[in-house]
PyMOL CGO cylinders between C-alpha atoms (Angstrom):
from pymol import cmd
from pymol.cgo import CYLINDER

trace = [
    CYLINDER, 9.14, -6.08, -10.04, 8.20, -6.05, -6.41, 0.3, 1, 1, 1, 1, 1, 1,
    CYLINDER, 8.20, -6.05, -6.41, 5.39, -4.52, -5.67, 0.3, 1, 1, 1, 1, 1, 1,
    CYLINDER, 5.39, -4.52, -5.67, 4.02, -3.68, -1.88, 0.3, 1, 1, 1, 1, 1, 1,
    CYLINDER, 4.02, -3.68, -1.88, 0.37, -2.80, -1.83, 0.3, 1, 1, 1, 1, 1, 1,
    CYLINDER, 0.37, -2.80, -1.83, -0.62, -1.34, 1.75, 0.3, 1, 1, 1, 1, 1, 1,
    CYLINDER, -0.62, -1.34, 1.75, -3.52, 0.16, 2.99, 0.3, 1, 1, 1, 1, 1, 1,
    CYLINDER, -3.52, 0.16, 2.99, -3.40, 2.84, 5.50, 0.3, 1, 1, 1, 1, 1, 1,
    CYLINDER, -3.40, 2.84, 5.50, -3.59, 2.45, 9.17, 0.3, 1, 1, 1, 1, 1, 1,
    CYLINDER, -3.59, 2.45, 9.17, -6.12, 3.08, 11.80, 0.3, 1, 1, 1, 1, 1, 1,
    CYLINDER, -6.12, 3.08, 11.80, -7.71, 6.27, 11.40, 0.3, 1, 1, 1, 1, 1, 1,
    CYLINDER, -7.71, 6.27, 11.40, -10.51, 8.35, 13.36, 0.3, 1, 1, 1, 1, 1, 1,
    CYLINDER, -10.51, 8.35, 13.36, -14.01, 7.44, 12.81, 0.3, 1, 1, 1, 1, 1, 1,
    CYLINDER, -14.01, 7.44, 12.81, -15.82, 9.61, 10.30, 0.3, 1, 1, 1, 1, 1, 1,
    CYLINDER, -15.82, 9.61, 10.30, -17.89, 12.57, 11.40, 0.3, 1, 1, 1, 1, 1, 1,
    CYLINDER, -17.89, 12.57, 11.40, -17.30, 14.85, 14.02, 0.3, 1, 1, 1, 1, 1, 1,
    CYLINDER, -17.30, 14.85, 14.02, -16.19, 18.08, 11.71, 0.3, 1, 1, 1, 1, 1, 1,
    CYLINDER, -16.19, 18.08, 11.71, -13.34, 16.44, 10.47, 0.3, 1, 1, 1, 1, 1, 1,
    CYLINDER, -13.34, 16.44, 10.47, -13.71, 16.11, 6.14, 0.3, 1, 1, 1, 1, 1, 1,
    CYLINDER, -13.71, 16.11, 6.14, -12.82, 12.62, 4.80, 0.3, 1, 1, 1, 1, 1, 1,
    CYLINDER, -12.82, 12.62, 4.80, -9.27, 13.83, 3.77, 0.3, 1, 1, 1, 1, 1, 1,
    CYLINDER, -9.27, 13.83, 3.77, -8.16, 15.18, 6.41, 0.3, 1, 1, 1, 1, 1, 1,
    CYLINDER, -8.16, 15.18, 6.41, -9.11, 12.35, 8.52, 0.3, 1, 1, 1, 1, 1, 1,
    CYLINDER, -9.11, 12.35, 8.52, -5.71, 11.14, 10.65, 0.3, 1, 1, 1, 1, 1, 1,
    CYLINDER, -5.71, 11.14, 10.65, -4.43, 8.07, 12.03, 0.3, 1, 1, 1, 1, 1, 1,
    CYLINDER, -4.43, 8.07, 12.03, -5.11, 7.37, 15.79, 0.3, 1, 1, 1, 1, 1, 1,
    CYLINDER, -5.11, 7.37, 15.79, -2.30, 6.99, 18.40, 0.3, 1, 1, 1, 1, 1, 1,
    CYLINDER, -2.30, 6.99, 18.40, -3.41, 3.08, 18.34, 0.3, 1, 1, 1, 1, 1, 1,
    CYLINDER, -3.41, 3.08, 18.34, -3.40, 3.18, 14.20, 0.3, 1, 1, 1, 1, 1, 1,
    CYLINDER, -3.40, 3.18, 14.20, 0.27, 4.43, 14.51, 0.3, 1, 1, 1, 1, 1, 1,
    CYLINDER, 0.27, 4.43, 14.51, 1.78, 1.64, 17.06, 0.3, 1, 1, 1, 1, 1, 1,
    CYLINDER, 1.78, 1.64, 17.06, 0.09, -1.24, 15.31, 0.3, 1, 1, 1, 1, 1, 1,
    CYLINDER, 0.09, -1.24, 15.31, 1.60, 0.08, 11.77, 0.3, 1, 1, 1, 1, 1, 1,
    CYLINDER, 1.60, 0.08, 11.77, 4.76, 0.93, 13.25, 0.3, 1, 1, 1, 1, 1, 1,
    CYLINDER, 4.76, 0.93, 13.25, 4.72, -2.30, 14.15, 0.3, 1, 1, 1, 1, 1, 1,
    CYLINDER, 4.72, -2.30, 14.15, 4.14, -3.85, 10.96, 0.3, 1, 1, 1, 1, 1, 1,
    CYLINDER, 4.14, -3.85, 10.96, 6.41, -1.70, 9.14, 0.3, 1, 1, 1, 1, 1, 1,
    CYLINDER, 6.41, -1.70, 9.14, 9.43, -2.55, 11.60, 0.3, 1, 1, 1, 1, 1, 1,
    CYLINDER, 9.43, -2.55, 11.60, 8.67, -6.01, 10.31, 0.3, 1, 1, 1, 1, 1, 1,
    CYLINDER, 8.67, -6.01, 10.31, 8.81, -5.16, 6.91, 0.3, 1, 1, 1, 1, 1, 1,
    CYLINDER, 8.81, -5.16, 6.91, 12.18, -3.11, 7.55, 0.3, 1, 1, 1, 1, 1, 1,
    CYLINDER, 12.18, -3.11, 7.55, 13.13, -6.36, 9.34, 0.3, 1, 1, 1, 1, 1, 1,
    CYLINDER, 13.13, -6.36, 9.34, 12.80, -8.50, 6.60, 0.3, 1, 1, 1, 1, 1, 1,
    CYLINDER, 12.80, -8.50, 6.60, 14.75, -6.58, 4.73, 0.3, 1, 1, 1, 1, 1, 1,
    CYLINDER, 14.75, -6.58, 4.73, 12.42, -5.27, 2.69, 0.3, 1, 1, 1, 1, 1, 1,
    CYLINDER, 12.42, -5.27, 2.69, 12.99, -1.72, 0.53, 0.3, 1, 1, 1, 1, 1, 1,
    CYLINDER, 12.99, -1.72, 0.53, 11.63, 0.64, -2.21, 0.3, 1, 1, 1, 1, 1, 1,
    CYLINDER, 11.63, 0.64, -2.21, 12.53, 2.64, -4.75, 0.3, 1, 1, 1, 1, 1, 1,
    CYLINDER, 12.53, 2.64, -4.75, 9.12, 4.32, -4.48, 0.3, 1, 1, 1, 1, 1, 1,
    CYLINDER, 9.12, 4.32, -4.48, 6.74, 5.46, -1.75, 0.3, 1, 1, 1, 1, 1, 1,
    CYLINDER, 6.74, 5.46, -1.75, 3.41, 6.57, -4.03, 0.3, 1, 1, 1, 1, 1, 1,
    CYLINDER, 3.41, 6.57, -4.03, 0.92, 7.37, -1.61, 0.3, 1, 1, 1, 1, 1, 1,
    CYLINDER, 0.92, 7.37, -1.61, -2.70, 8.75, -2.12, 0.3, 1, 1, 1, 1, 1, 1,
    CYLINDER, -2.70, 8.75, -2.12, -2.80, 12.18, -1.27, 0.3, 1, 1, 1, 1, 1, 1,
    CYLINDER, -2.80, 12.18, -1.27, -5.25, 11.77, 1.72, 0.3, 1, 1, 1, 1, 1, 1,
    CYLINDER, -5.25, 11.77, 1.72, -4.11, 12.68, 5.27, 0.3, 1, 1, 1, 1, 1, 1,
    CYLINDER, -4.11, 12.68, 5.27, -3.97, 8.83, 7.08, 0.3, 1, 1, 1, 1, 1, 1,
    CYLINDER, -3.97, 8.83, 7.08, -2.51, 7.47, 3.74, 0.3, 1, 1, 1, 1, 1, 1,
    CYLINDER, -2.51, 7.47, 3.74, 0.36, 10.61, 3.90, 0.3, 1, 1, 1, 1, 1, 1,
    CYLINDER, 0.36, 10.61, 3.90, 0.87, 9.59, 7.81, 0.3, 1, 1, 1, 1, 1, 1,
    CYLINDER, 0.87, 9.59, 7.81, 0.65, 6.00, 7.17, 0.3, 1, 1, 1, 1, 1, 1,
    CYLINDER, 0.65, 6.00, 7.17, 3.60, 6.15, 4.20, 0.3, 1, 1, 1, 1, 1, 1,
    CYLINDER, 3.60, 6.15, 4.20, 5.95, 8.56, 6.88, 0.3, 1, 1, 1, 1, 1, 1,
    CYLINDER, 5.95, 8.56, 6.88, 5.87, 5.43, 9.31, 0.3, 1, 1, 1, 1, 1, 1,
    CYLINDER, 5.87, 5.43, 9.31, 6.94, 2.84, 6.47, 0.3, 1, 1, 1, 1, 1, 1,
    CYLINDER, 6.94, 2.84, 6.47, 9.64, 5.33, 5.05, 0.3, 1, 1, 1, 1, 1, 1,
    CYLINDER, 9.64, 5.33, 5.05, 11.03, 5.79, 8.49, 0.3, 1, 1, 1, 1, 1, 1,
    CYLINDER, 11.03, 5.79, 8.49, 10.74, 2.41, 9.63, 0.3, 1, 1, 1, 1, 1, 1,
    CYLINDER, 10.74, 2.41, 9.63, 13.14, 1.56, 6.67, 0.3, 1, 1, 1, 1, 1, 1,
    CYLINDER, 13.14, 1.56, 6.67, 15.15, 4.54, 6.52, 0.3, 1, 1, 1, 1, 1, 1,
    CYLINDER, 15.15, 4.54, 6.52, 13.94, 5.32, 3.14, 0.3, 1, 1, 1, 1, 1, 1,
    CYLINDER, 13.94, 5.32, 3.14, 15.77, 8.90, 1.39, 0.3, 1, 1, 1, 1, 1, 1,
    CYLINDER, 15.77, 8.90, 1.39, 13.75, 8.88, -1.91, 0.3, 1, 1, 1, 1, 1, 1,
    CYLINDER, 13.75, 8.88, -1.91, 11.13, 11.18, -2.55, 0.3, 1, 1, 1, 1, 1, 1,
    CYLINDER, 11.13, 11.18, -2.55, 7.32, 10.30, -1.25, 0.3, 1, 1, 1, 1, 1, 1,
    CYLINDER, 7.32, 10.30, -1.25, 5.06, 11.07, -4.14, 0.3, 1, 1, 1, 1, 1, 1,
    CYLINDER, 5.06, 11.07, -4.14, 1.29, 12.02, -3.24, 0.3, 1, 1, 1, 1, 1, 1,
    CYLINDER, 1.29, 12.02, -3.24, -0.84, 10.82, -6.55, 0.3, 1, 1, 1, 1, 1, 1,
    CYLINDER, -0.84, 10.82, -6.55, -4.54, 11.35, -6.69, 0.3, 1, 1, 1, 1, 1, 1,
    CYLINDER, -4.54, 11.35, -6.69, -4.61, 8.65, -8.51, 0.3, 1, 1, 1, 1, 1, 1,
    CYLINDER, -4.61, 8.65, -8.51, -4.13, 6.34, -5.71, 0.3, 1, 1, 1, 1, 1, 1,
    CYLINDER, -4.13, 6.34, -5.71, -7.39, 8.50, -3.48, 0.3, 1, 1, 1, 1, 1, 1,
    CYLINDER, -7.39, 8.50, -3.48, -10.73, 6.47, -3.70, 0.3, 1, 1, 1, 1, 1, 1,
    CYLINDER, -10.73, 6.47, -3.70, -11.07, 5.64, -7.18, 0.3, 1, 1, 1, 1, 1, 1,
    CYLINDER, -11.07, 5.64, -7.18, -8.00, 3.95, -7.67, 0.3, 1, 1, 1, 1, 1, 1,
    CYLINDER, -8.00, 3.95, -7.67, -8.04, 1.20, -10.47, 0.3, 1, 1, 1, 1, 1, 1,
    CYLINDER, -8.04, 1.20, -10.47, -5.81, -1.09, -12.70, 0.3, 1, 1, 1, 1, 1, 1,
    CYLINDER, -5.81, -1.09, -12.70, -5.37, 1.35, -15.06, 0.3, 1, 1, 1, 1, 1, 1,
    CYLINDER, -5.37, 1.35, -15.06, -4.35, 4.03, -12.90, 0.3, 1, 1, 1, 1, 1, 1,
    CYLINDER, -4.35, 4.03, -12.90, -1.72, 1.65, -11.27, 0.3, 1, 1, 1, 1, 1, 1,
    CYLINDER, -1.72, 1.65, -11.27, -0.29, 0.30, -14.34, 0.3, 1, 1, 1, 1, 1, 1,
    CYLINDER, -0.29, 0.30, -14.34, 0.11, 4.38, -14.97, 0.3, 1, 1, 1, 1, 1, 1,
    CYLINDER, 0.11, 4.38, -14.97, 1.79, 5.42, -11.77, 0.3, 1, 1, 1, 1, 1, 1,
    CYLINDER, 1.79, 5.42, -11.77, 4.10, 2.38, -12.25, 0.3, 1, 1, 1, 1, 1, 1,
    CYLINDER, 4.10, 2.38, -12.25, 5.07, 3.72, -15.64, 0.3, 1, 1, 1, 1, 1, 1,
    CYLINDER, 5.07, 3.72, -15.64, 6.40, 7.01, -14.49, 0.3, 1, 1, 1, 1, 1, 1,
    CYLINDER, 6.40, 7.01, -14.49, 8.48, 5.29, -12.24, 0.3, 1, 1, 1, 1, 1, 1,
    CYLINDER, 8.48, 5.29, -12.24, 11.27, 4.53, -14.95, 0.3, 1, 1, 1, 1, 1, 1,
    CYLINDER, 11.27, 4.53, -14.95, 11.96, 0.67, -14.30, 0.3, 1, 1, 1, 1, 1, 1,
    CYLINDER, 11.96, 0.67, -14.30, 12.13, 0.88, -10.71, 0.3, 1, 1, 1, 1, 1, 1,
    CYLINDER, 12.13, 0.88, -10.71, 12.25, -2.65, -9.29, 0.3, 1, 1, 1, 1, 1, 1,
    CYLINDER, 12.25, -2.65, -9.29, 10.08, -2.22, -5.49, 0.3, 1, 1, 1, 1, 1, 1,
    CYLINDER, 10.08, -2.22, -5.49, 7.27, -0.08, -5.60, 0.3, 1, 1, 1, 1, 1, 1,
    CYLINDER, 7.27, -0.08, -5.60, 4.90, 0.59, -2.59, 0.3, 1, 1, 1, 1, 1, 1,
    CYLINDER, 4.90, 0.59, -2.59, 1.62, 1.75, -2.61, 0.3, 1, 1, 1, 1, 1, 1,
    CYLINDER, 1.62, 1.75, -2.61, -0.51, 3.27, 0.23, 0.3, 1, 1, 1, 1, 1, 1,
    CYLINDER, -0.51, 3.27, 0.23, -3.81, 3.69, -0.69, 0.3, 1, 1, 1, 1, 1, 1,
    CYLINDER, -3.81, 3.69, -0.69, -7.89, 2.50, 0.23, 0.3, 1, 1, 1, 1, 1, 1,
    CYLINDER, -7.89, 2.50, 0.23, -10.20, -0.21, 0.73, 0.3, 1, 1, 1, 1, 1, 1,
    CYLINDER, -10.20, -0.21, 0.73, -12.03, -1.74, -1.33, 0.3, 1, 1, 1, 1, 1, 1,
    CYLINDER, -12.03, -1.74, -1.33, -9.78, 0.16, -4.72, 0.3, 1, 1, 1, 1, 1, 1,
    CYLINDER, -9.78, 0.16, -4.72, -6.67, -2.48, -3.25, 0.3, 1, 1, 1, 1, 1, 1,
    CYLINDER, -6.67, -2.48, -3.25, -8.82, -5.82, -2.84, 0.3, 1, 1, 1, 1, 1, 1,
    CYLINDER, -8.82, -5.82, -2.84, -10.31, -5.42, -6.15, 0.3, 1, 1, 1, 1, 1, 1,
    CYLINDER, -10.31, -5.42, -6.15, -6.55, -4.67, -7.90, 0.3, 1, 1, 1, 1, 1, 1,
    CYLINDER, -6.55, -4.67, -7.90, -5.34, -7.37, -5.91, 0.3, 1, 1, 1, 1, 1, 1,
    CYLINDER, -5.34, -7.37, -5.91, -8.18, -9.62, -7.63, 0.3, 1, 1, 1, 1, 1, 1,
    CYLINDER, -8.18, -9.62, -7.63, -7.68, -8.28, -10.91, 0.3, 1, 1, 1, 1, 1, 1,
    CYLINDER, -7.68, -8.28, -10.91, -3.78, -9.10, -10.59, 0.3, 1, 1, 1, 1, 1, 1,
    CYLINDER, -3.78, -9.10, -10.59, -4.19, -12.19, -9.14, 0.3, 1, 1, 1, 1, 1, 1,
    CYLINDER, -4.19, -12.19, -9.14, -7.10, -13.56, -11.02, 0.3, 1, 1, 1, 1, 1, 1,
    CYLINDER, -7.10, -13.56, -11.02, -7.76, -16.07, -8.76, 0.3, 1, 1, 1, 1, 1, 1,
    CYLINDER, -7.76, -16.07, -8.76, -11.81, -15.69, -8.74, 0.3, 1, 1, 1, 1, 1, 1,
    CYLINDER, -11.81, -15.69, -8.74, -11.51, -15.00, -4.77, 0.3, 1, 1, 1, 1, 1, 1,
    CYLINDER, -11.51, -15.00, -4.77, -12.12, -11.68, -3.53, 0.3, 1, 1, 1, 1, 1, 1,
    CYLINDER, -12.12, -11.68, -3.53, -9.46, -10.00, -1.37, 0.3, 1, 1, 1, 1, 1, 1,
    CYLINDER, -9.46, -10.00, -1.37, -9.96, -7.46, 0.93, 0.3, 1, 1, 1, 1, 1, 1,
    CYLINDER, -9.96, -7.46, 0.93, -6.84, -5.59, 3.06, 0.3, 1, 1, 1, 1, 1, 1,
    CYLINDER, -6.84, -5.59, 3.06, -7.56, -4.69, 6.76, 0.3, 1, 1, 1, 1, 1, 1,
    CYLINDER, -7.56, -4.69, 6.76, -6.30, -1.63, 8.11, 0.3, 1, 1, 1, 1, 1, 1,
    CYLINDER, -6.30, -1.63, 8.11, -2.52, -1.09, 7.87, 0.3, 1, 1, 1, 1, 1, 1,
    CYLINDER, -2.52, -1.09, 7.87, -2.05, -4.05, 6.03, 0.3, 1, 1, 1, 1, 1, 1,
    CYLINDER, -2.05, -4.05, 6.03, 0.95, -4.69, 3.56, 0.3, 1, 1, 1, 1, 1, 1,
    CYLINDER, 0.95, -4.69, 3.56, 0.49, -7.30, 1.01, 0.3, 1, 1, 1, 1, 1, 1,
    CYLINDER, 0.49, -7.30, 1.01, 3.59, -8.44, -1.67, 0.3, 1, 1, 1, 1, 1, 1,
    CYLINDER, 3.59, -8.44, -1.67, 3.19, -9.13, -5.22, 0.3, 1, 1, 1, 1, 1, 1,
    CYLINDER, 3.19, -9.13, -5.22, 5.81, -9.62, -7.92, 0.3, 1, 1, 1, 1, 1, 1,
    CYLINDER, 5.81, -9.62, -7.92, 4.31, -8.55, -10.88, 0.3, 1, 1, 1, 1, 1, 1,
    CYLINDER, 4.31, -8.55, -10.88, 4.91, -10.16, -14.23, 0.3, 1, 1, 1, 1, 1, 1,
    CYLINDER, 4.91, -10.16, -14.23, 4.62, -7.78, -16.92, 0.3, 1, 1, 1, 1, 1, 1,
    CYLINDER, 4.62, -7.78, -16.92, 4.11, -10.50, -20.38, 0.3, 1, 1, 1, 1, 1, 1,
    CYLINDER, 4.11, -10.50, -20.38, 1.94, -12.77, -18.77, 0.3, 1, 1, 1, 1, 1, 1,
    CYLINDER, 1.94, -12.77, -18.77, -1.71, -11.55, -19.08, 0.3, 1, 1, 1, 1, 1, 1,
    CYLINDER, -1.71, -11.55, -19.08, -2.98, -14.94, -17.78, 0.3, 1, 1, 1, 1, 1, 1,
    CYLINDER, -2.98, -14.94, -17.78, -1.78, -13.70, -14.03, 0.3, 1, 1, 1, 1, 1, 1,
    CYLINDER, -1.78, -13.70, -14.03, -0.32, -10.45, -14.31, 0.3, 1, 1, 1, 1, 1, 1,
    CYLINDER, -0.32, -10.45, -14.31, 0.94, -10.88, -10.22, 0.3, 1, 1, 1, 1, 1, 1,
    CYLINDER, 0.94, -10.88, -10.22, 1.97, -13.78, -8.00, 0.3, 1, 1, 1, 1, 1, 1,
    CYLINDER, 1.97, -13.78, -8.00, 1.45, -13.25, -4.26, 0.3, 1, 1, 1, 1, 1, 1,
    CYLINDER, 1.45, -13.25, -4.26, 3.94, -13.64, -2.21, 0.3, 1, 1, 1, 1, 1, 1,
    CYLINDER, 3.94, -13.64, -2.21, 3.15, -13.08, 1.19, 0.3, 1, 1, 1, 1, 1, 1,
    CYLINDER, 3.15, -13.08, 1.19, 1.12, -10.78, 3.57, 0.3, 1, 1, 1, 1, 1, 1,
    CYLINDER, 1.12, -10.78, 3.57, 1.82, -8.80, 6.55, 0.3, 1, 1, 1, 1, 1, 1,
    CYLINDER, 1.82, -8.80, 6.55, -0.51, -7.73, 9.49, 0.3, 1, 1, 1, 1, 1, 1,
    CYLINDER, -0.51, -7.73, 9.49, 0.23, -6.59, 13.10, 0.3, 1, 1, 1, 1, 1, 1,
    CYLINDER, 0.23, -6.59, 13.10, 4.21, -8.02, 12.51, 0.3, 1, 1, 1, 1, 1, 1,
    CYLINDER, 4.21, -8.02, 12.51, 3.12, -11.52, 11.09, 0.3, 1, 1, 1, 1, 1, 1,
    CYLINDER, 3.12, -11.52, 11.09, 4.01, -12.79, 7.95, 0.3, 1, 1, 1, 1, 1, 1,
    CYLINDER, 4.01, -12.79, 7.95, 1.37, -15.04, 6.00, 0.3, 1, 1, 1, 1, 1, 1,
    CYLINDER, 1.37, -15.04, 6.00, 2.44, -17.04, 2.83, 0.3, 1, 1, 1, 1, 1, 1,
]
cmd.load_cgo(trace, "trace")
C-alpha cells in the first residue's frame, strides 16, 4: 500500500485573534503547495483516500492536492489526524479504509516525523517542512520495517 504522508502548507502565524484551528493557509502557503501538488499530479500520482485532520490549513491544504489531481472521492476530516496523531491512530484510520491501495494523509509537525521514524525505524529523526509530501509503501507482515521510503517532495522536487 502506498501511503502519502503530507503536512499542511504555509499558514498564518499564531496570535492575532485567530484560535489554532481556524488558523488558514497564506496566499504564499497556497502557490508553493499548489506547486508541489501539480508535481505530485504530474507524476502520476493518485488516492483512494484524502484523510485530513480536521483543522482549517490541513482542510485547505487537502482541497489543493484533491484538485491538483482531479480527485472525486470523498475527503474525510478525522480528529485523529489533529495534534496528537500517533501510530496507533494511523494504523486505525487505515483500517476503515477497506483495502484501499494509496492513502494520503494531511496532518502536523512533529505527530508525522515521529510516525515516519516509527515506520521507518531507521534511528534518524525525520521532520516534514511545511507542505511537504513524503511516500512510503507500507509493508503490513514485516514488523522489522513496517515502511520503505520512497521518495520526498518539496516546492516541485523530487528527493529519493
Amino acid at each position: 500500500m502506498k501511503l502519502y504522508i503530507i503536512r499542511h502548507a504555509l499558514a498564518i502565524e499564531r496570535g492575532g485573534g485567530v484560535a489554532d484551528e481556524d488558523r488558514y493557509l497564506t496566499p504564499h502557503g497556497r502557490a508553493l503547495f499548489r506547486e508541489n501538488a501539480k508535481a505530485f499530479a504530474k507524476k502520476g500520482c493518485l488516492v483512494d483516500y484524502i484523510i485530513t485532520s480536521p483543522l482549517v490549513r490541513c482542510v485547505q491544504t487537502a482541497d489543493i492536492l484533491a484538485e491538483a489531481i482531479s480527485f472525486s472521492g470523498e475527503l474525510v476530516a478525522s480528529r485523529d489526524v489533529a495534534p496528537g496523531f500517533d501510530v496507533a491512530k494511523l494504523y486505525r484510520i487505515i483500517g476503515t479504509t477497506r483495502g484501499a491501495q494509496r492513502i494520503a494523509v494531511v496532518g502536523h509537525e512533529p505527530d508525522l516525523g515521529t510516525i515516519i521514524e516509527s515506520l521507518l525505524k531507521s534511528g534518524e529523526s525525520f521532520s516534514l517542512k511545511k507542505g511537504m509530501i513524503v511516500s512510503l509503501d507500507m509493508i503490513f507482515n514485516q514488523h522489522e520495517m513496517p515502511a520503505r521510503l520512497n521518495w520526498i517532495l518539496h516546492k516541485g522536487k523530487k528527493r529519493p
